[in-house]
N, C-alpha and C positions, 0 to 999 in steps of 0.2 A: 704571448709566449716570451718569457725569458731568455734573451742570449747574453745578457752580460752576467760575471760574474763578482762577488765582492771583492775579487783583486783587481778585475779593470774598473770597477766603480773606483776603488782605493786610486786608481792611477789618473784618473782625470778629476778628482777632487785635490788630486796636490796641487793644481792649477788654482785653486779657486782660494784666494785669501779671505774673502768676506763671505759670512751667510746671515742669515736673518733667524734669530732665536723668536718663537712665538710660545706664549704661556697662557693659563688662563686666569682671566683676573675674579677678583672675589665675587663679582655680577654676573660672572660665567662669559662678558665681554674676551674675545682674543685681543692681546699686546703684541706685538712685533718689535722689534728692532736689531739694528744690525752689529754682528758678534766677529770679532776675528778668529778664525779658524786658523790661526796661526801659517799658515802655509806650508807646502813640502814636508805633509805629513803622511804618515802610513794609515789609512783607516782602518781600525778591524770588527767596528761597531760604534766604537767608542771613541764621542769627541770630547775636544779638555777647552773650554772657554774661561777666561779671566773676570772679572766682576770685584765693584766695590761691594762689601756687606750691604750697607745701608740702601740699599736699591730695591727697585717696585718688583723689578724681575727676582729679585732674589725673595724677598717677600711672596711672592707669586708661587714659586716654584715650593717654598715651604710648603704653603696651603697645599699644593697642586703638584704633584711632579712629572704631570703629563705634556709633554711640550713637541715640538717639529720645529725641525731645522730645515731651510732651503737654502740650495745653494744653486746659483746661476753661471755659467762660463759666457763670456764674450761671442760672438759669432767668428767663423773659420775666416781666413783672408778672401776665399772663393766665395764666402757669402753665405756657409751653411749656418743653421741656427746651433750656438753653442748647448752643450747637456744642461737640462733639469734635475733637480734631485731634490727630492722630499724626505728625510727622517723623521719615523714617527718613534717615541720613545719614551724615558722616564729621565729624569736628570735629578741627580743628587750632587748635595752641596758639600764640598770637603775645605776645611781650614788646617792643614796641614804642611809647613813651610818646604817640609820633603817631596810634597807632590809637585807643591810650587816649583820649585828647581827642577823637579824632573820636565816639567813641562813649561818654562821661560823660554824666550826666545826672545835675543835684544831690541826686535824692533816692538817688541811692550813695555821699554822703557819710555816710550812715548805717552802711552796712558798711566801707568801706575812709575813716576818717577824716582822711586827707590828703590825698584827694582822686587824679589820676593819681599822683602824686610816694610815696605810699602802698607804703613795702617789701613786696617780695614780688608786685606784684600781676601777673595774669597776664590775658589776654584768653582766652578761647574761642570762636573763630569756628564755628558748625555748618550748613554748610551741606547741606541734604535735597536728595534724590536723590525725594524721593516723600512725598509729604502726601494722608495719609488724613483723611477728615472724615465725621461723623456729626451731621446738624443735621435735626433731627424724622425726615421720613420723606425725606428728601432723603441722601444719602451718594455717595461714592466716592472716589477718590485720583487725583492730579493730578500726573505723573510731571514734573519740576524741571530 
């Protein structure tokens, strides 16, 4: 049974700076790797991840636009195990320097060091169709 809803899911994902984007590759093989979820953001479905053009994921996602996002939290200081969360979903690729800005935030000048203006950069919006969650004995999925 369901007791969370998308706004407590929304409220313990602003904790979580990393998650793991998986795509499916051309052999139908899953890819993983891990995505900054920018941090201290608002969920409403809809995540915005940065990417160079020229990349496998982005290739991937052209062919495919079926992907899942995980995201893990830390464990509590009393030892409980931190939330799960699974997004399942479709991700589309936007080049758009206006998105860019809307969704920058300075610690991506770390990876892309010209900031939006940054050759090659690429947005990936993914938005879930369905968020599973696992937090202690509480679980279920929140259809988007």
């Amino acid at each position: 049974m369901t007791t969370m809803t998308l706004q407590d899911l929304s409220k313990k994902m602003r904790k979580i700076d990393f998650c793991m984007l998986s795509t499916l590759g051309p052999t139908g093989a899953i890819a993983s790797r891990p995505m900054s979820n920018n941090g201290n953001v608002d969920f409403d479905g809809d995540t915005w991840l940065f990417s160079y053009r020229d990349t496998r994921k982005v290739a991937e996602i052209s062919a495919d636009p079926r992907v899942t996002l995980t995201f893990s939290a830390p464990p509590s200081l009393l030892g409980k195990p931190g939330i799960f969360i699974a997004l399942e979903g479709k991700a589309t690729l936007i080049d758009d320097k206006d998105a860019f800005a809307a969704h920058w935030i300075s610690d991506l000048d770390r990876w892309f060091p010209q900031g939006v203006d940054t050759p090659g950069l690429m947005l990936v919006k993914v938005h879930a169709e369905i968020a599973h969650y696992w937090d202690g004995e509480d679980n279920g999925s929140i259809p988007i």
